[in-house]
N, C-alpha and C positions, 0 to 999 in steps of 0.2 A: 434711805438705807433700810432694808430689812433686819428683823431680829437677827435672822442667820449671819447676812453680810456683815452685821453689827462682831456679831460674835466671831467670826472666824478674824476679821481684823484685830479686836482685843487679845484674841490667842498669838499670831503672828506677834503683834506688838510686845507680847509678854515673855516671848521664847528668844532664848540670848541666841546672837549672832555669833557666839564662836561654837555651837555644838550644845547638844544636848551631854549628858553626863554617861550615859549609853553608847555614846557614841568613842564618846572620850574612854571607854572602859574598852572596846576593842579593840582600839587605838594600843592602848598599854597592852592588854594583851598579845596583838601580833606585835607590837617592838620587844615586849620582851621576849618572846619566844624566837626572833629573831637574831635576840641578845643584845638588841641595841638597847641597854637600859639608861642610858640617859634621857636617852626619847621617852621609854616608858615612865620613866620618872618624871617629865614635862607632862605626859598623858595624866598621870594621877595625878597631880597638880591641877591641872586642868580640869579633871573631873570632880576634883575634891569639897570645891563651893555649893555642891547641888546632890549631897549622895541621898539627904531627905528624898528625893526624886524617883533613887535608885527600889527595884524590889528588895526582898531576900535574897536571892540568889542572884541579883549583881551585886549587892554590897557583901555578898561572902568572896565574890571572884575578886571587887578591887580589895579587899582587905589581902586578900590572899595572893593578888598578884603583883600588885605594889607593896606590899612585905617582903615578897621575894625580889623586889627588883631593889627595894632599900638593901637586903642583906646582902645581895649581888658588888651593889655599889660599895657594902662596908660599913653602912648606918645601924650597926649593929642593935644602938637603944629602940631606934625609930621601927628597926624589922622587929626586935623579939614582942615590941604592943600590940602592931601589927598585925600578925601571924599567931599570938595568942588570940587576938580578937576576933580573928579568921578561924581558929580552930574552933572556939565558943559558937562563933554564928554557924559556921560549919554542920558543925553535932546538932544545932537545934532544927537544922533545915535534912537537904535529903543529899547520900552519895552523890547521886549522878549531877548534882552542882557544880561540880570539879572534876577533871579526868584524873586518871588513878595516876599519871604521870603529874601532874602539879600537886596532888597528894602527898607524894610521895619525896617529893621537894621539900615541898612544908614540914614535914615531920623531920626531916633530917635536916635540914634550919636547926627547928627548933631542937635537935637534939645538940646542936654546938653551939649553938646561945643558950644554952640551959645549962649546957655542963653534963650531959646524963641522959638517955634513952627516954625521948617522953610519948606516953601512955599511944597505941594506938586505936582507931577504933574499929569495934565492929560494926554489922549491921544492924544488932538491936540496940546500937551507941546512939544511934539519932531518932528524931522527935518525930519526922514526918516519914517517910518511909512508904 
């Protein structure tokens, strides 16, 4: 067996058989934007064991889309950490991470699990830009 051959088999062997975490995040994405959030809610589930995996800009999408799918379902505690940790990761990465339609979700979440209109951002709000 070759280094290569060698290599590509420990790879394969190391990579789980139910999905990668990437995969698992557009999964959640199109159920919930479908609205089927119980599905999306088995999706982040599912993605949840491996988000180390995920870059910046999918772990602001599953924070942000499995918050909204928890605050969908009602999990009010589980959405408002969520969705605050979404907002944080959010600010420190770049706009076009999220569409100004799931933005705008988020914020208004968070404005009824807050209790009170919270802070919006601008463009000079974020880190990378």
């Amino acid at each position: 067996m070759t280094k290569q051959s060698a290599l590509i088999l420990a790879t394969l062997l190391a990579t789980p058989a139910c999905g990668s975490p990437n995969i698992e995040l557009r999964l959640t994405i199109k159920q919930y934007e479908q609205g089927n959030y119980n599905a999306a809610a088995q999706a982040c589930w599912d993605a949840s064991g491996d988000l180390e995996l995920l870059g910046d800009k999918g772990r602001v999408r599953y924070l942000a889309y499995c918050g909204l799918t928890s605050y969908e379902l009602g999990r009010r505690d589980e959405a408002r950490t969520m969705l605050n940790d979404a907002n944080r990761a959010y600010l420190q990465g770049h706009p076009g991470w999220l569409k100004p339609a799931v933005v705008d979700e988020l914020y208004k979440a968070l404005d009824d699990l807050e209790g009170q209109p919270f802070p919006r951002p601008t463009r000079g709000s974020f880190s990378k830009r």
